[in-house]
N, C-alpha and C positions, 0 to 999 in steps of 0.2 A: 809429412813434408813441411820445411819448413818454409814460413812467408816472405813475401820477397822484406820485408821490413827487417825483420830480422835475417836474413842473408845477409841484406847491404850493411851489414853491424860488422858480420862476421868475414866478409871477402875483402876488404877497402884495402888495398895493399899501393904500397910507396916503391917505384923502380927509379931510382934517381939517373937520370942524364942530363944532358947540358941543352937547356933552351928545350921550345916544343915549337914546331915549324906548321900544325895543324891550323886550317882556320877554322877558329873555335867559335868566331863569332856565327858561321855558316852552323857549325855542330850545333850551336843553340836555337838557332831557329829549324832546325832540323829536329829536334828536340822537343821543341816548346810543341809543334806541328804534329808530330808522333801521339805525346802522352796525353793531346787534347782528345786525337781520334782511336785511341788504339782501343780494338775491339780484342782479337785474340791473343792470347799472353801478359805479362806483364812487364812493363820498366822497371827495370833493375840499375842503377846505376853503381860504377865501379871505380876506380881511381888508379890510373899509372901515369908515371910519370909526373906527381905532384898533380895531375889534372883531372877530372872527374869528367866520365864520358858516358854515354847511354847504351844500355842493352836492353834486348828483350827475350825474355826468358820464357818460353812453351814448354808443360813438364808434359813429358812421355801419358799418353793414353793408355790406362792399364798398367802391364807391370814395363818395367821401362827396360832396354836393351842396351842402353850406354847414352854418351852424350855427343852432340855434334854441335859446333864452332862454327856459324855460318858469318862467311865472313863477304861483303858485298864489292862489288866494283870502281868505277873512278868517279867519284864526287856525288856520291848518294849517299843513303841511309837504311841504315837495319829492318827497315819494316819498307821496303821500295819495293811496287808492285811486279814489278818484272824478274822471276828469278830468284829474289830473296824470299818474299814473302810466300810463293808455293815452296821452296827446301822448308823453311822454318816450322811453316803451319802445318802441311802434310806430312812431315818427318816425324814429328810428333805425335798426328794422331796413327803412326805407324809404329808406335812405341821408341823414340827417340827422344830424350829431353833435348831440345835444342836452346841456344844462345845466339843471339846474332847481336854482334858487336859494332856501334859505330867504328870505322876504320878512321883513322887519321884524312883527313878531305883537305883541298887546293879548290881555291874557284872555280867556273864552270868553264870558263877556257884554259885553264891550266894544261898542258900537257903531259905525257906518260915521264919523261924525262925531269921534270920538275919535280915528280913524285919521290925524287931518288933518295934528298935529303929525311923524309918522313918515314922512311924505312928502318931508323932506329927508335921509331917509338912504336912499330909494331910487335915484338916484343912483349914488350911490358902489356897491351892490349891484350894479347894471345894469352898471357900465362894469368892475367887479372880473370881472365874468362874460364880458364882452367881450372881457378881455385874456384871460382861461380858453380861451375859444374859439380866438383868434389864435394861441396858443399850439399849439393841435392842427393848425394850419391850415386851419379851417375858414371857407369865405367862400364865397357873402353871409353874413349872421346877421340872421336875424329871431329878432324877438317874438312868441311865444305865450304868450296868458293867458288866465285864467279868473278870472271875479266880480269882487272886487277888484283883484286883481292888474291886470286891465283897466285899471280906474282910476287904479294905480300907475302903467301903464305911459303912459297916456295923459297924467298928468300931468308926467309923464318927459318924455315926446316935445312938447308944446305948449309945453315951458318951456325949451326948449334941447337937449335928446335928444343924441344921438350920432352922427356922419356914419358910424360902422362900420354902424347899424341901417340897414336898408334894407326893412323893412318890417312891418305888424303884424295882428298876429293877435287877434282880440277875440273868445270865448267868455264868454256872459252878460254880455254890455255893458248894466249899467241905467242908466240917470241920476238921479240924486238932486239936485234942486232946491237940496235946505235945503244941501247940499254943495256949495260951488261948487267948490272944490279938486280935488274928483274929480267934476267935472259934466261927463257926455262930453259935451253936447252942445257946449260951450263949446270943450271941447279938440280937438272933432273938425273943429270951424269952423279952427281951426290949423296942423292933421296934413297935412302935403302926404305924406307916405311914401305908398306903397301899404296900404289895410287893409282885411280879411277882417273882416266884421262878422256871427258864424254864433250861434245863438240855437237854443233847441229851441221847438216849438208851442207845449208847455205847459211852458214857463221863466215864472218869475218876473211879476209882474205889471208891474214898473217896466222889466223886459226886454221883455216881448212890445208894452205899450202905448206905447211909445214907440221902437219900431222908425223909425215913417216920420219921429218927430221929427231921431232919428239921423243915415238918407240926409237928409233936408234940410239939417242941417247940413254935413254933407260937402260936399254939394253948395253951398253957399252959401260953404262956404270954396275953394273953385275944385277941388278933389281931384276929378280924373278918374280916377281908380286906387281907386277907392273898391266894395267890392262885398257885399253882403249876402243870409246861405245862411241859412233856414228850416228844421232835422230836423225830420221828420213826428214825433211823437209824444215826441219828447225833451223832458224835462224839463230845470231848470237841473244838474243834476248826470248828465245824460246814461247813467244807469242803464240798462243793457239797448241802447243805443245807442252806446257807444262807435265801435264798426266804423266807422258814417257819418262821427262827427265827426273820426277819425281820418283819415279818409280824403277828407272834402274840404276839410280842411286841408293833408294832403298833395298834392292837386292844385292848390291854389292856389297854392303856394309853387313846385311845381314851374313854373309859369308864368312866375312870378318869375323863373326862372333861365334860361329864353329868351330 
């Protein structure tokens, strides 16, 4: 396998668009804080959009079953104890090489709606992290996310996506009306991939009440690969329930590789 020193030699890719709307000075102390303490995995850093951003890379335990794109929520980071950090670290030792990607961030009051503009540097993120993966040899590679990141991703994949993605993973999927940008229901009426639509009881109200608007759309967008998991008692930040959602996420995927 090769070291993250020489990966970051070999992934650094340039997606040119206009302007970066991320606050980066946030990413770097998000950053600086990360590779001070980071025990499991390693920083890998990657480059789109002319800007250079943090990930961190856990190679698969054993022999490896593909790669997963863990991508996190609104105004955190890749290694954030809730959610991210069980996908990343128990994905892997379940034979997943995973990547979790800083996502593009907005201050901490920033709202869902302000995210909208920052949806054209997710992209170049996504597919930075795609060649990260390829580089380790890991294949398939799926998507996994949480809250916004959901939204990112779904905007991602309804808008042209990646043929290396081969399927997604949705934790805390809401929908927001007044957002159509990041409206799953819209995106998900599009999504032919396979995707994992997993929620907790007591998640979110825009998450739990709009569950069966979600399968409908799937369904009405012809997606037979469409599948949606319930945790008894989880909230959206999966406290005290990590184990499940770690684990029928890892069953689902493993399916996928059948």
């Amino acid at each position: 396998m090769k070291t993250p020193h020489i990966l970051m030699a070999g992934i650094l890719i340039l997606i040119a668009t206009a302007g970066l709307a991320s606050d980066l000075a946030k990413e770097k102390r998000w950053a600086d804080q990360i590779v001070d303490e980071l025990i499991d995995g390693d920083a890998v850093w990657l480059k789109a959009d002319g800007q250079k951003f943090l990930s961190i890379l856990t190679p698969a335990q054993g022999d490896t079953l593909g790669g997963v794109i863990v991508m996190h929520g609104i105004g955190v980071h890749p290694n954030w104890p809730q959610v991210v950090y069980p996908l990343r670290v128990q994905l892997a030792e379940r034979g997943w090489t995973t990547l979790s990607l800083q996502m593009p961030i907005l201050p901490n009051e920033a709202q869902a709606q302000e995210y909208i503009p920052l949806l054209d540097e997710v992209p170049g993120r996504v597919r930075a992290g795609i060649a990260a993966l390829k580089e380790q040899g890991a294949d398939p590679i799926f998507l996994v996310t949480h809250s916004l990141g959901s939204g990112m991703a779904r905007h991602f994949l309804a808008t042209g996506g990646d043929a290396a993605i081969k399927g997604f993973v949705g934790v805390g999927m809401g929908v927001n009306k007044q957002v159509p940008q990041i409206n799953s229901l819209d995106a998900l009426e599009k999504i032919r991939l396979p995707v994992l639509d997993v929620y907790g009881e007591n998640d979110l109200k825009t998450v739990v009440d709009t569950a069966g608007e979600r399968a409908a759309a799937a369904k009405a967008g012809g997606n037979r690969d469409y599948a949606q998991v319930t945790i008894p008692g989880a909230d959206h930040f999966f406290d005290g329930f990590e184990e499940p959602l770690v684990q029928t996420v890892a069953d689902w995927l493993s399916q996928r590789t059948k």
